[in-house]
mmCIF file of the N, C-alpha and C atoms, coordinates in Angstrom:
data_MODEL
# 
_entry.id   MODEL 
# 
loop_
_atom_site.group_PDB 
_atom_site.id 
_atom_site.type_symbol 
_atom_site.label_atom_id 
_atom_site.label_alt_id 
_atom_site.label_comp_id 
_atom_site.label_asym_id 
_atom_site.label_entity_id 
_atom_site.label_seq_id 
_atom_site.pdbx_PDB_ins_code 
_atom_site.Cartn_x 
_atom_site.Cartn_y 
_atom_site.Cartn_z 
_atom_site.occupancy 
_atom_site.B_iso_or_equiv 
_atom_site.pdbx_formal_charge 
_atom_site.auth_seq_id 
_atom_site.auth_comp_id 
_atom_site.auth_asym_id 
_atom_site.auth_atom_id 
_atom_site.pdbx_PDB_model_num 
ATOM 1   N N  . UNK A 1 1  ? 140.640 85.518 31.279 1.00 0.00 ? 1  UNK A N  1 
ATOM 2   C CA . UNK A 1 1  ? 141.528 84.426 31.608 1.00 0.00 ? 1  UNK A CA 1 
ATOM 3   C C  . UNK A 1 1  ? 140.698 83.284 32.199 1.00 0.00 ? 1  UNK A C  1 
ATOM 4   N N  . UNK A 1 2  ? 141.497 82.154 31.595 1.00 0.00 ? 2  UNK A N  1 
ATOM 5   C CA . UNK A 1 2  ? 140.272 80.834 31.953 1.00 0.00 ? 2  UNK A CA 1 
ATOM 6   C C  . UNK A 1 2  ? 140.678 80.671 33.707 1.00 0.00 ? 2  UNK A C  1 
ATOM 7   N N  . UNK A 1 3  ? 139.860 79.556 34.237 1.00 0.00 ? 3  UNK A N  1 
ATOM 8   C CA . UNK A 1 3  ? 140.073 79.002 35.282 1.00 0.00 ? 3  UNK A CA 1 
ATOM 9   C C  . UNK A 1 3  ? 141.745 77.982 35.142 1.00 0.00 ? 3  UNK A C  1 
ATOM 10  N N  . UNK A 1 4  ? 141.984 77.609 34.245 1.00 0.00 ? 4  UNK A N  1 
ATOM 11  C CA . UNK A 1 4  ? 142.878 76.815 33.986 1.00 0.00 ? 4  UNK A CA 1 
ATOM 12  C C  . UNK A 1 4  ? 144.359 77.398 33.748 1.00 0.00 ? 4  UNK A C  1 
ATOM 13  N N  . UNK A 1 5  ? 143.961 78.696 32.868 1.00 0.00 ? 5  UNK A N  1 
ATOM 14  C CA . UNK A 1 5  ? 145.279 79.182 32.757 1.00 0.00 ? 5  UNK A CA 1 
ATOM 15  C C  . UNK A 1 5  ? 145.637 80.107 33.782 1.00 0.00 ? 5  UNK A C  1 
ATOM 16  N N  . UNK A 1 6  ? 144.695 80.497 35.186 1.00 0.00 ? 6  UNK A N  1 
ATOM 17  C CA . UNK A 1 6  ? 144.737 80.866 36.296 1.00 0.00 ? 6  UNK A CA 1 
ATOM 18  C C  . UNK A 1 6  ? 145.687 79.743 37.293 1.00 0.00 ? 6  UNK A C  1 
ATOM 19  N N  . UNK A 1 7  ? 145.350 78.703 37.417 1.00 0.00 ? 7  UNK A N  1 
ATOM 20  C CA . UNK A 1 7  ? 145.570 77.814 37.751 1.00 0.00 ? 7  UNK A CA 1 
ATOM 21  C C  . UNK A 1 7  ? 147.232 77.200 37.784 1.00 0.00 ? 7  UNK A C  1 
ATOM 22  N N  . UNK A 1 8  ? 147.813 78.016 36.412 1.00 0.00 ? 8  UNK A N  1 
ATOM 23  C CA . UNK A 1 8  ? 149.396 77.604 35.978 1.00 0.00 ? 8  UNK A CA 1 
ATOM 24  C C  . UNK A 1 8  ? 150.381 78.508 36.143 1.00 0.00 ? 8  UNK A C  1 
ATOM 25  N N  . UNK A 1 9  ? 149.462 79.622 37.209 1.00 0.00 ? 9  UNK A N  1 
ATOM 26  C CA . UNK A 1 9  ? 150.411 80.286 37.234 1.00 0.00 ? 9  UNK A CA 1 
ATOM 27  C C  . UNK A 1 9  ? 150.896 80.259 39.119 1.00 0.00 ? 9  UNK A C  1 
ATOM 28  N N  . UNK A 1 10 ? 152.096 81.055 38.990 1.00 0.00 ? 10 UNK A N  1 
ATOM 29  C CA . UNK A 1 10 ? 152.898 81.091 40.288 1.00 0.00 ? 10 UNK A CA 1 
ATOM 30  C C  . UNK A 1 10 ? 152.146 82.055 41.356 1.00 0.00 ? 10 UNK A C  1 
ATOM 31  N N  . UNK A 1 11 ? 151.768 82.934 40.727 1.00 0.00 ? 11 UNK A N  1 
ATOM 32  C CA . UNK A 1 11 ? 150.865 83.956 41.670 1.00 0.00 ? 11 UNK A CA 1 
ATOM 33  C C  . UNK A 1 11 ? 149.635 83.317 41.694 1.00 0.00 ? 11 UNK A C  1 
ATOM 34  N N  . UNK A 1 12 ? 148.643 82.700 41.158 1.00 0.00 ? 12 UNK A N  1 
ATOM 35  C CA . UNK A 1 12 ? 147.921 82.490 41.774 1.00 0.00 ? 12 UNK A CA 1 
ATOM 36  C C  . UNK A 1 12 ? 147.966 81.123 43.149 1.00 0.00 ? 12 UNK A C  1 
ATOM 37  N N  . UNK A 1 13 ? 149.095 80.566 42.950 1.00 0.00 ? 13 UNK A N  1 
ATOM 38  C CA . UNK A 1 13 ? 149.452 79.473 43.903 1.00 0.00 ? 13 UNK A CA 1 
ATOM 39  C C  . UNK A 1 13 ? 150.029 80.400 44.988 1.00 0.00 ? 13 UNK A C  1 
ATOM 40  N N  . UNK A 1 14 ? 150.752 81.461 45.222 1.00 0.00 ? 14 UNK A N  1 
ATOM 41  C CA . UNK A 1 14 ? 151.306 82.530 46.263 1.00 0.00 ? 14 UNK A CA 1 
ATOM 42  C C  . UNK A 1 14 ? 150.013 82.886 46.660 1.00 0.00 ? 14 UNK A C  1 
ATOM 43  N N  . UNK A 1 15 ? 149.023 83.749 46.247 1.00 0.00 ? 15 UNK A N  1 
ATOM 44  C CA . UNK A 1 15 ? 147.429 84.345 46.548 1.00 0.00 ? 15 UNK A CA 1 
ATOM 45  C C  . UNK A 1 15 ? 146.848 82.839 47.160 1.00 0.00 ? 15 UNK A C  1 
ATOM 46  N N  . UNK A 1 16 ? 146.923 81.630 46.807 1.00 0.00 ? 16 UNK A N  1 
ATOM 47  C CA . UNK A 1 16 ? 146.012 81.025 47.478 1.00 0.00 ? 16 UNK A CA 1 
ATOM 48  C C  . UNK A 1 16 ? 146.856 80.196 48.270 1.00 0.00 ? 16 UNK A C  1 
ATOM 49  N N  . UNK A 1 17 ? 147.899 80.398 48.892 1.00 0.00 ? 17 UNK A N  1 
ATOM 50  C CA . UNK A 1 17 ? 148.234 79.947 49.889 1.00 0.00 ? 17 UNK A CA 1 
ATOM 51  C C  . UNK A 1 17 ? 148.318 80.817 51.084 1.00 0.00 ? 17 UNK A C  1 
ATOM 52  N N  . UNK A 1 18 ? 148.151 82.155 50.787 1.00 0.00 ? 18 UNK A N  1 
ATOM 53  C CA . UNK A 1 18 ? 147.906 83.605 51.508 1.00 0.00 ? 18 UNK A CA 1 
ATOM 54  C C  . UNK A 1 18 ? 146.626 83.142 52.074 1.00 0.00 ? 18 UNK A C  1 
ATOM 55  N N  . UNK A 1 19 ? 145.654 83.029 51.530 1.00 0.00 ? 19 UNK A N  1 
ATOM 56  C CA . UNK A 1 19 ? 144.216 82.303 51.887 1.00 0.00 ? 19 UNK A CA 1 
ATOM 57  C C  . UNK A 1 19 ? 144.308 80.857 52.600 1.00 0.00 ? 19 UNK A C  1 
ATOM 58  N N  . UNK A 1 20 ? 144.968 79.894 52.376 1.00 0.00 ? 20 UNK A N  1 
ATOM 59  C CA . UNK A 1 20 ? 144.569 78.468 52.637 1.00 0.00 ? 20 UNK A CA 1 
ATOM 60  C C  . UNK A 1 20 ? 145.077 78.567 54.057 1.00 0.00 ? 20 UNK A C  1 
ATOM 61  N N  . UNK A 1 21 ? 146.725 78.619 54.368 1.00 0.00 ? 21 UNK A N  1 
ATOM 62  C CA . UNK A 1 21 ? 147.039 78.762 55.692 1.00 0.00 ? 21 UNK A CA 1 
ATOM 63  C C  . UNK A 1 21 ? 146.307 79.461 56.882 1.00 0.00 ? 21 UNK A C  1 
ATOM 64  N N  . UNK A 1 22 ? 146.189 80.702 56.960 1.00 0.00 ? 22 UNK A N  1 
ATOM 65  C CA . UNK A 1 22 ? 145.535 81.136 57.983 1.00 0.00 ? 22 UNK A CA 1 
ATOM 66  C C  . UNK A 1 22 ? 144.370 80.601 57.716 1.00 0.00 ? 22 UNK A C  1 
ATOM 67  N N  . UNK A 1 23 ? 143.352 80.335 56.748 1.00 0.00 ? 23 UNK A N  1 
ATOM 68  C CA . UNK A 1 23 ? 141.967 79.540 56.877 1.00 0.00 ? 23 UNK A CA 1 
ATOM 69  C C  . UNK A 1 23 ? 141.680 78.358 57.619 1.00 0.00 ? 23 UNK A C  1 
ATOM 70  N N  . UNK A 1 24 ? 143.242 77.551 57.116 1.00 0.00 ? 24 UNK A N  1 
ATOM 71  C CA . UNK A 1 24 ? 143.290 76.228 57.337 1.00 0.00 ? 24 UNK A CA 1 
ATOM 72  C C  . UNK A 1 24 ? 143.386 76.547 59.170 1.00 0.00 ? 24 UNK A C  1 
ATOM 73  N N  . UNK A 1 25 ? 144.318 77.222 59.790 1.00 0.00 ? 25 UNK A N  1 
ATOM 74  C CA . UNK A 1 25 ? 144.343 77.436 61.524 1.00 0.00 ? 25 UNK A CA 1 
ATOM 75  C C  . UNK A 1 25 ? 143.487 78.075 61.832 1.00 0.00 ? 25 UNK A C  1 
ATOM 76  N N  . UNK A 1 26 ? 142.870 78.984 61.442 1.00 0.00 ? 26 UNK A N  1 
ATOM 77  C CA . UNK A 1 26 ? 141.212 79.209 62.160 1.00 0.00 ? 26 UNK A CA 1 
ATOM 78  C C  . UNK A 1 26 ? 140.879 77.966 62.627 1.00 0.00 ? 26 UNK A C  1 
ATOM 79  N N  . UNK A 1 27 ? 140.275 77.709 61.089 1.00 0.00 ? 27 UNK A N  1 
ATOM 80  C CA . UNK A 1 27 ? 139.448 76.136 61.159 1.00 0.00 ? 27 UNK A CA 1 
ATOM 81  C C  . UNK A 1 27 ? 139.946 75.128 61.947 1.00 0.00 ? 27 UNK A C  1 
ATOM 82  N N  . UNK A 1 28 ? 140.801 75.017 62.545 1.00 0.00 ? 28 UNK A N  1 
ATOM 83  C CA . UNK A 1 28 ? 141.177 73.838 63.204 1.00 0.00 ? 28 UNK A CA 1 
ATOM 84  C C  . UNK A 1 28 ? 140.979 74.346 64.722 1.00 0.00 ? 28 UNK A C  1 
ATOM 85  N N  . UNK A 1 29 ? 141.192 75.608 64.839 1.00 0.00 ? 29 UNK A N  1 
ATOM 86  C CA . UNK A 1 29 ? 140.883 76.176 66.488 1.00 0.00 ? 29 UNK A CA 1 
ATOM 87  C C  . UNK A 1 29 ? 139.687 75.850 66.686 1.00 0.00 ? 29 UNK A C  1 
ATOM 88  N N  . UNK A 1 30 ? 138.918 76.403 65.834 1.00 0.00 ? 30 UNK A N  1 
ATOM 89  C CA . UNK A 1 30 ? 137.340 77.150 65.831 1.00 0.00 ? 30 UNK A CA 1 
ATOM 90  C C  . UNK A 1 30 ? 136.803 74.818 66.098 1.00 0.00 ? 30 UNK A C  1 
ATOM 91  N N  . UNK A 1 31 ? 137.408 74.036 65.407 1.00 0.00 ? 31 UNK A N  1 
ATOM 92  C CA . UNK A 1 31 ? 136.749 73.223 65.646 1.00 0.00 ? 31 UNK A CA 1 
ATOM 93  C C  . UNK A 1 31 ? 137.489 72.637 66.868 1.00 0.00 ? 31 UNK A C  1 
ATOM 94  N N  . UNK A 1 32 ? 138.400 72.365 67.118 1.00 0.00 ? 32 UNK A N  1 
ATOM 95  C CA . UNK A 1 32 ? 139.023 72.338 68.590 1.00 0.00 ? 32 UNK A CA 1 
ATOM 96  C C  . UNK A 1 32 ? 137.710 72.672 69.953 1.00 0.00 ? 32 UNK A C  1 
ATOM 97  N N  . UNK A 1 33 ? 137.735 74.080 69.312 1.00 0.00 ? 33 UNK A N  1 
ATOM 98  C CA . UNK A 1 33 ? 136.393 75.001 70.758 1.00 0.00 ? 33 UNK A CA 1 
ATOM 99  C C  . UNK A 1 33 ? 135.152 73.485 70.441 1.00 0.00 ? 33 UNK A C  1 
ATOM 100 N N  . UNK A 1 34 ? 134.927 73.774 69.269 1.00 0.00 ? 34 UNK A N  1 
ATOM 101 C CA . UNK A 1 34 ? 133.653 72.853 69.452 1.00 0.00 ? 34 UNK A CA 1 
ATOM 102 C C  . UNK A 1 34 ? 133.374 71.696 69.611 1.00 0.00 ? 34 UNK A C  1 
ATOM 103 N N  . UNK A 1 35 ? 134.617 70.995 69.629 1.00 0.00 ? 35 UNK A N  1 
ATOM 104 C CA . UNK A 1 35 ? 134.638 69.174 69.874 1.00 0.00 ? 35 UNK A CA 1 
ATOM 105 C C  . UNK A 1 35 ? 134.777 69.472 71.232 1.00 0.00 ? 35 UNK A C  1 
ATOM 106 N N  . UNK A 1 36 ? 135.795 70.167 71.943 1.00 0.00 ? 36 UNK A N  1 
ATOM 107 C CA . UNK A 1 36 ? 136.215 70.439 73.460 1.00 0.00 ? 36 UNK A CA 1 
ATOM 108 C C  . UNK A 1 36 ? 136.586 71.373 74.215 1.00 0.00 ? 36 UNK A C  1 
ATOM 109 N N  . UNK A 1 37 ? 135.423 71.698 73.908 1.00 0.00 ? 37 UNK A N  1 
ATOM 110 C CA . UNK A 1 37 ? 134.993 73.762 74.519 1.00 0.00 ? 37 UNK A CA 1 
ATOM 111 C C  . UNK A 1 37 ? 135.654 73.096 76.111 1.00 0.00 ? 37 UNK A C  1 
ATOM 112 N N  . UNK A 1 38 ? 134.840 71.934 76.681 1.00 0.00 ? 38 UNK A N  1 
ATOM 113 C CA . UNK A 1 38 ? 134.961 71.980 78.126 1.00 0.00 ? 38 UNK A CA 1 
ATOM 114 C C  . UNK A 1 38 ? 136.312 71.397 78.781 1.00 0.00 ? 38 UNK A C  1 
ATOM 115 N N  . UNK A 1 39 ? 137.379 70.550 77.844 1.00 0.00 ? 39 UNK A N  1 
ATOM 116 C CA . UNK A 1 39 ? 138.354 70.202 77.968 1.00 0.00 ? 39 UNK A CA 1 
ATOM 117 C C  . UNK A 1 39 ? 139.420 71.536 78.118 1.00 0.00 ? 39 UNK A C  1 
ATOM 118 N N  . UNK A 1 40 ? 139.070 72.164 77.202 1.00 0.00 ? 40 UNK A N  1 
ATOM 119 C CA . UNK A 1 40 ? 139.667 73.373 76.809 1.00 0.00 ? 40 UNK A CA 1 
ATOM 120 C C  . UNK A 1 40 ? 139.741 74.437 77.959 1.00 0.00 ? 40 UNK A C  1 
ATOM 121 N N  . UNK A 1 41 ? 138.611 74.758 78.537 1.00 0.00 ? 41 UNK A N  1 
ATOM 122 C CA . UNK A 1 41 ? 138.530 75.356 79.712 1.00 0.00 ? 41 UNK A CA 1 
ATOM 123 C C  . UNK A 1 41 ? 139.025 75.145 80.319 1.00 0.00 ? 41 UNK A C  1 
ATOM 124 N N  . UNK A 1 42 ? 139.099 73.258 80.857 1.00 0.00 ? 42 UNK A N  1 
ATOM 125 C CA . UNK A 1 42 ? 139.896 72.747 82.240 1.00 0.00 ? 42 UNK A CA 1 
ATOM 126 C C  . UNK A 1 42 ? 141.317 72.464 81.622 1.00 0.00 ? 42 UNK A C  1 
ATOM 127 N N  . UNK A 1 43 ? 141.467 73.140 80.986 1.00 0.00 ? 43 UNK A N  1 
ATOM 128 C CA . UNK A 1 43 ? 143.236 73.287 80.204 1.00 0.00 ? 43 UNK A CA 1 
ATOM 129 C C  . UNK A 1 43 ? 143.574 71.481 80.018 1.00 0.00 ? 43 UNK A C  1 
ATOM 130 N N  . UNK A 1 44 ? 142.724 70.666 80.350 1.00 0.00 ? 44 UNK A N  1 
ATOM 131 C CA . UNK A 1 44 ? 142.965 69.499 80.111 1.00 0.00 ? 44 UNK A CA 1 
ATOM 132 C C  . UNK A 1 44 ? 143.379 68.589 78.555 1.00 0.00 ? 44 UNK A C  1 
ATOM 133 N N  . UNK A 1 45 ? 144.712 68.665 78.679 1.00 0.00 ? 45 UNK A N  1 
ATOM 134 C CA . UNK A 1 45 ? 145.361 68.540 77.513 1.00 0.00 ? 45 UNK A CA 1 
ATOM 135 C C  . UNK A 1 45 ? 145.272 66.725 77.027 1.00 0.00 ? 45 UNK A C  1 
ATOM 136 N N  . UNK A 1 46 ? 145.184 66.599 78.334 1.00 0.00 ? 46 UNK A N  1 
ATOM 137 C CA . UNK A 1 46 ? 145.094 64.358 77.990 1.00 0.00 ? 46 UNK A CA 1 
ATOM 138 C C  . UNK A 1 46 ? 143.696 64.449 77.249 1.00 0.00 ? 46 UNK A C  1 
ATOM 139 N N  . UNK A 1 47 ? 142.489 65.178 77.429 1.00 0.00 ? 47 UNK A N  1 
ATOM 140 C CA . UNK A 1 47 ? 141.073 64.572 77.210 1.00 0.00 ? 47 UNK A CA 1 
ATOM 141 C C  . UNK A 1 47 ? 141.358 65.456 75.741 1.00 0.00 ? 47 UNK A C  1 
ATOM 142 N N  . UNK A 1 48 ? 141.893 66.503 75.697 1.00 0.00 ? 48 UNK A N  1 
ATOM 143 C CA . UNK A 1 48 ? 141.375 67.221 74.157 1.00 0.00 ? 48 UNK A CA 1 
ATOM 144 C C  . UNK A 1 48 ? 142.356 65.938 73.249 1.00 0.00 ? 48 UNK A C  1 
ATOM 145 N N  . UNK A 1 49 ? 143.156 65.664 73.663 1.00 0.00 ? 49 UNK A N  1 
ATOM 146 C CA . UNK A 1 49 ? 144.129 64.686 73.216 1.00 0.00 ? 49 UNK A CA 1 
ATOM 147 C C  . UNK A 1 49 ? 143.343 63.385 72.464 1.00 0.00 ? 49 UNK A C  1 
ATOM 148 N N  . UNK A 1 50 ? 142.630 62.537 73.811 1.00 0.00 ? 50 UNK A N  1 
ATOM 149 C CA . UNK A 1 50 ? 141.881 61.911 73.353 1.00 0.00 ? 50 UNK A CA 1 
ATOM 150 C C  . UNK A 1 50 ? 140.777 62.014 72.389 1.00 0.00 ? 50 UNK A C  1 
ATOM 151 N N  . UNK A 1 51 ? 140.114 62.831 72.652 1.00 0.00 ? 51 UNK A N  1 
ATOM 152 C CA . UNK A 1 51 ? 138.863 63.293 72.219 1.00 0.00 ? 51 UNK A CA 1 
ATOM 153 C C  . UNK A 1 51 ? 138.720 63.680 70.575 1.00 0.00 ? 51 UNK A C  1 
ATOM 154 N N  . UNK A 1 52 ? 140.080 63.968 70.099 1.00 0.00 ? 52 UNK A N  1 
ATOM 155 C CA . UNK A 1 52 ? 140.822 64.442 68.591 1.00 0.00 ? 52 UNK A CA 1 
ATOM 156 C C  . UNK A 1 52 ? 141.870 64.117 68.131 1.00 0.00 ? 52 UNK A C  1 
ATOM 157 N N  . UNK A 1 53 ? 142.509 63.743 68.711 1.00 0.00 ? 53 UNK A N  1 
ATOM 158 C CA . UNK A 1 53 ? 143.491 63.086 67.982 1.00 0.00 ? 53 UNK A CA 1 
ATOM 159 C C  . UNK A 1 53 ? 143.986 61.531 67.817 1.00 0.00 ? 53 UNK A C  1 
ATOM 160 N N  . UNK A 1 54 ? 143.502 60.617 69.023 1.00 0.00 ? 54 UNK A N  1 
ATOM 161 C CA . UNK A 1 54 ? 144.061 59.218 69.116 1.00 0.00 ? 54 UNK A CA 1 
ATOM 162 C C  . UNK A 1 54 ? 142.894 58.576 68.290 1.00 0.00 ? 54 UNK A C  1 
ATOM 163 N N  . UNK A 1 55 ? 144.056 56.911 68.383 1.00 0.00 ? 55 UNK A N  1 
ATOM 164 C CA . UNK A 1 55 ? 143.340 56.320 67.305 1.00 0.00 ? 55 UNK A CA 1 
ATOM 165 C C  . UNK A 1 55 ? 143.203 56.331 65.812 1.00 0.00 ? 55 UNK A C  1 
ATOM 166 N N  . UNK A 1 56 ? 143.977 57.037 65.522 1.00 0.00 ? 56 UNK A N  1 
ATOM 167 C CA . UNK A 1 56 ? 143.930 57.810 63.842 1.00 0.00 ? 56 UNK A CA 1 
ATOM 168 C C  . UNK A 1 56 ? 142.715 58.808 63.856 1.00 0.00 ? 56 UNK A C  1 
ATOM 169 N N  . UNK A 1 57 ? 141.936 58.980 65.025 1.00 0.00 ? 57 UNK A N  1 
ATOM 170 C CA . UNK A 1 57 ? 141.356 60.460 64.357 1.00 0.00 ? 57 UNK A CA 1 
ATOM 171 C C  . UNK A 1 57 ? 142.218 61.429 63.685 1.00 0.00 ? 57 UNK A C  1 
ATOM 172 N N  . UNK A 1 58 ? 143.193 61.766 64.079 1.00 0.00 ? 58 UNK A N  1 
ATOM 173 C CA . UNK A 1 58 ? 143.986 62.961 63.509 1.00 0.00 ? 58 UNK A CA 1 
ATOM 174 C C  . UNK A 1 58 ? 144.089 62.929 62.092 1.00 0.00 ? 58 UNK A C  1 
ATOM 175 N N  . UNK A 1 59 ? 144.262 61.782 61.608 1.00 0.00 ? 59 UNK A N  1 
ATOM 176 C CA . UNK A 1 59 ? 143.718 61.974 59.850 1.00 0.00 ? 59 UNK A CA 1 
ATOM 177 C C  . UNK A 1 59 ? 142.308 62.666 59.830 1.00 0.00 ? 59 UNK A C  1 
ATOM 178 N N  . UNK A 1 60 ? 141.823 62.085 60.378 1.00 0.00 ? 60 UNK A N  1 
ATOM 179 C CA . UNK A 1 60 ? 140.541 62.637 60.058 1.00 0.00 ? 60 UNK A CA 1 
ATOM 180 C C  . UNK A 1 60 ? 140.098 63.988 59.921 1.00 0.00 ? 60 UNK A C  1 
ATOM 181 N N  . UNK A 1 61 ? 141.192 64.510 61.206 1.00 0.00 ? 61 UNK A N  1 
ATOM 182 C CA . UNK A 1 61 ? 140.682 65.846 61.789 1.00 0.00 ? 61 UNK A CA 1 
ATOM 183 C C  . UNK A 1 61 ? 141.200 66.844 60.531 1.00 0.00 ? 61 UNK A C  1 
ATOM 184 N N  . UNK A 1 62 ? 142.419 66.605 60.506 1.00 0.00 ? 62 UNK A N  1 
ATOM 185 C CA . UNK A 1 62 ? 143.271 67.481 59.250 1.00 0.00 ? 62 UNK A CA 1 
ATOM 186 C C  . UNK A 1 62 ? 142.947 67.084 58.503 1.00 0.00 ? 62 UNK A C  1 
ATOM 187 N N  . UNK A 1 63 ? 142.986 66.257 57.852 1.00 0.00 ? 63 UNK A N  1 
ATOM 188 C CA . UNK A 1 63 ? 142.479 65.658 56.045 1.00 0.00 ? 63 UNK A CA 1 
ATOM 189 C C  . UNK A 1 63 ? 141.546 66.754 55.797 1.00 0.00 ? 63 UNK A C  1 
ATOM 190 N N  . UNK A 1 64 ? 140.426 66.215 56.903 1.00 0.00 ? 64 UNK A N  1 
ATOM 191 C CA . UNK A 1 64 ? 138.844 66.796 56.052 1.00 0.00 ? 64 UNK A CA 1 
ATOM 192 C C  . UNK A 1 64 ? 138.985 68.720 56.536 1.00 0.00 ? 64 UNK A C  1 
ATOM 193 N N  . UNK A 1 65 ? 139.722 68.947 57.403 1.00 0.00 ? 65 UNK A N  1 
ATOM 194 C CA . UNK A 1 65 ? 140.079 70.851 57.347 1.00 0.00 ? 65 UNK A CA 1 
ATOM 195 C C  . UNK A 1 65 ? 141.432 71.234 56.622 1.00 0.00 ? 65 UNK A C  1 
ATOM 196 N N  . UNK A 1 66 ? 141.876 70.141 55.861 1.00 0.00 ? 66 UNK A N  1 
ATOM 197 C CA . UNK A 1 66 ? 142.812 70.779 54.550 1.00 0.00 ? 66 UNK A CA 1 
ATOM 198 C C  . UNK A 1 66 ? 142.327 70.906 53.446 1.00 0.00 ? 66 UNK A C  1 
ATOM 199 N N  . UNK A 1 67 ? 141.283 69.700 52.805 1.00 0.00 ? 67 UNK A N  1 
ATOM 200 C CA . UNK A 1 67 ? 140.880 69.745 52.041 1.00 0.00 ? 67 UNK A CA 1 
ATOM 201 C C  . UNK A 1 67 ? 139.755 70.695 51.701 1.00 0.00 ? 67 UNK A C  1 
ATOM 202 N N  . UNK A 1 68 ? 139.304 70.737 52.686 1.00 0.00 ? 68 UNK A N  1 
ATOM 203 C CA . UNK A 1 68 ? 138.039 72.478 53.039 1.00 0.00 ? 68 UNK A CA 1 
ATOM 204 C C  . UNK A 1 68 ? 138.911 73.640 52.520 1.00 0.00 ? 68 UNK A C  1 
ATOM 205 N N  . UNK A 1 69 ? 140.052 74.121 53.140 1.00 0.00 ? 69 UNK A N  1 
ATOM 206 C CA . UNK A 1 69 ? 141.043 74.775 53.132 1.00 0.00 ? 69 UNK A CA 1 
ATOM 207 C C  . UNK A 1 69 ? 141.535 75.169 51.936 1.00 0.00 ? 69 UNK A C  1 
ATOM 208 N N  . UNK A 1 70 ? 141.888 74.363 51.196 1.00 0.00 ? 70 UNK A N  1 
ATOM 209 C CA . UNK A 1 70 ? 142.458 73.882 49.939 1.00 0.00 ? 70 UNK A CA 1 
ATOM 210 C C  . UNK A 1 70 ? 141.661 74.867 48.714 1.00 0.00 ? 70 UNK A C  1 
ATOM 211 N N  . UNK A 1 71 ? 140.368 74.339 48.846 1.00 0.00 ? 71 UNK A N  1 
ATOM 212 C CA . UNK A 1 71 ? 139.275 74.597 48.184 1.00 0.00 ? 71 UNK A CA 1 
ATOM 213 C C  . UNK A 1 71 ? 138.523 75.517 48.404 1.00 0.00 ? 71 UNK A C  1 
ATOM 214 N N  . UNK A 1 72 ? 138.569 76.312 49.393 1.00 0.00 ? 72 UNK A N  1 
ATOM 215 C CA . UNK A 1 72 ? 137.712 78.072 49.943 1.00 0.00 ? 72 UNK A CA 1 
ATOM 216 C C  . UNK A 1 72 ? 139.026 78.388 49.278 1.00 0.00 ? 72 UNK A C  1 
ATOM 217 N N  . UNK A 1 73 ? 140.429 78.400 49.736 1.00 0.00 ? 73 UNK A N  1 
ATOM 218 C CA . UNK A 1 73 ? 141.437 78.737 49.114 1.00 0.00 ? 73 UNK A CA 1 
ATOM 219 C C  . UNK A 1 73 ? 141.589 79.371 47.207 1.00 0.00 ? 73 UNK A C  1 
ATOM 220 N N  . UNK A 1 74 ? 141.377 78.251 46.724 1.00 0.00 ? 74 UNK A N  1 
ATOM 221 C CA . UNK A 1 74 ? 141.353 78.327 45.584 1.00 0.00 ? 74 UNK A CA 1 
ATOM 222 C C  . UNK A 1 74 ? 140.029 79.234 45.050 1.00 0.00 ? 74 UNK A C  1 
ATOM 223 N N  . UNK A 1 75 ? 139.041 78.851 45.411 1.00 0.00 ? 75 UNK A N  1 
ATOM 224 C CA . UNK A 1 75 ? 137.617 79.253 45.157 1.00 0.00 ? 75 UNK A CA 1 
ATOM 225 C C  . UNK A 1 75 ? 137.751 80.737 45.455 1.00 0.00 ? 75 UNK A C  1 
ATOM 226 N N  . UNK A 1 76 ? 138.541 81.374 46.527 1.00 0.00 ? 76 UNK A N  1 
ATOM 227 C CA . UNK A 1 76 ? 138.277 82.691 46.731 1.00 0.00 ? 76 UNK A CA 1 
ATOM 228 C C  . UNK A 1 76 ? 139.325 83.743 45.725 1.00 0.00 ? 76 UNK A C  1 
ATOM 229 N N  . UNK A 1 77 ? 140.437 83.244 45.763 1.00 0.00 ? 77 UNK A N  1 
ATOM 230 C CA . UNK A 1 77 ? 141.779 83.407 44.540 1.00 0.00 ? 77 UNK A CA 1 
ATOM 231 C C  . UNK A 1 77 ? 141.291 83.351 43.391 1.00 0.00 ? 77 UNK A C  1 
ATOM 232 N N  . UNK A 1 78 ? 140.630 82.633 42.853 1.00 0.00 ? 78 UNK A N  1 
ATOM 233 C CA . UNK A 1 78 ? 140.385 82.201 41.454 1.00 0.00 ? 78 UNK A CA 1 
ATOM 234 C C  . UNK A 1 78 ? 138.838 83.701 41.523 1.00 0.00 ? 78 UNK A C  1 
ATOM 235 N N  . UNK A 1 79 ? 138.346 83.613 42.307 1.00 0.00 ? 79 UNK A N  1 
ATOM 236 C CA . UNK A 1 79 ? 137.123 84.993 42.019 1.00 0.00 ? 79 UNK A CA 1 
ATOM 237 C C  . UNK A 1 79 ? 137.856 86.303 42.119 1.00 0.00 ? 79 UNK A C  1 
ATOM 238 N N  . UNK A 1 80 ? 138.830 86.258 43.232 1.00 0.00 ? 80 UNK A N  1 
ATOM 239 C CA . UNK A 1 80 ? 139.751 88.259 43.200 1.00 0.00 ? 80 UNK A CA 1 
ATOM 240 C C  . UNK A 1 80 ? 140.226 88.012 42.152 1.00 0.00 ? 80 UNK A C  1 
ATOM 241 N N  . UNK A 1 81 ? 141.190 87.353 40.862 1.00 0.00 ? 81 UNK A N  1 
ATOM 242 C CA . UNK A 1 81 ? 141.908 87.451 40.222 1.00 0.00 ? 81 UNK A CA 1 
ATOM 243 C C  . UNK A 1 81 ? 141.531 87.538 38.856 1.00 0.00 ? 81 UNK A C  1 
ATOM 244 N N  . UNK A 1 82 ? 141.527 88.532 38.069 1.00 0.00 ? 82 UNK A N  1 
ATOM 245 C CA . UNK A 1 82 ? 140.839 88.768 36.768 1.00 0.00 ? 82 UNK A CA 1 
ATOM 246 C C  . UNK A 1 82 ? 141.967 88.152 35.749 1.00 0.00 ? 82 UNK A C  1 
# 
């Protein structure tokens, strides 16, 4: 089966959303710790605030860990699925 006719079906969109979601919230914790490990500690919710989300960072932040997401997603679905 091609990549394409993988692609049109309903199960493989169910299998890689099984993958994308929980990938996609790791990834957003795991980078959370690392923009503001020390905000995080001092439970300081105004500075992690600032620090990631204002200003239109927040596109930034999600865009570029959905589209990661998206794509380990697919990439790992499309290799289990014969």
């Amino acid at each position: 089966m091609t990549f394409i006719d993988k692609i049109k079906t309903t199960f493989f969109w169910k299998r890689a959303f099984m993958i994308i979601i929980p990938f996609f919230i790791v990834l957003v914790i795991i980078s959370l710790l690392f923009n503001s490990f020390s905000a995080i500690i001092q439970f300081d919710l105004a500075e992690i605030k600032m620090q990631n989300f204002e200003d239109g960072k927040w596109k930034n932040f999600f865009v570029t860990k959905g589209v990661v997401s998206i794509l380990y997603g697919i990439w790992v679905t499309q290799k289990n699925i014969k």
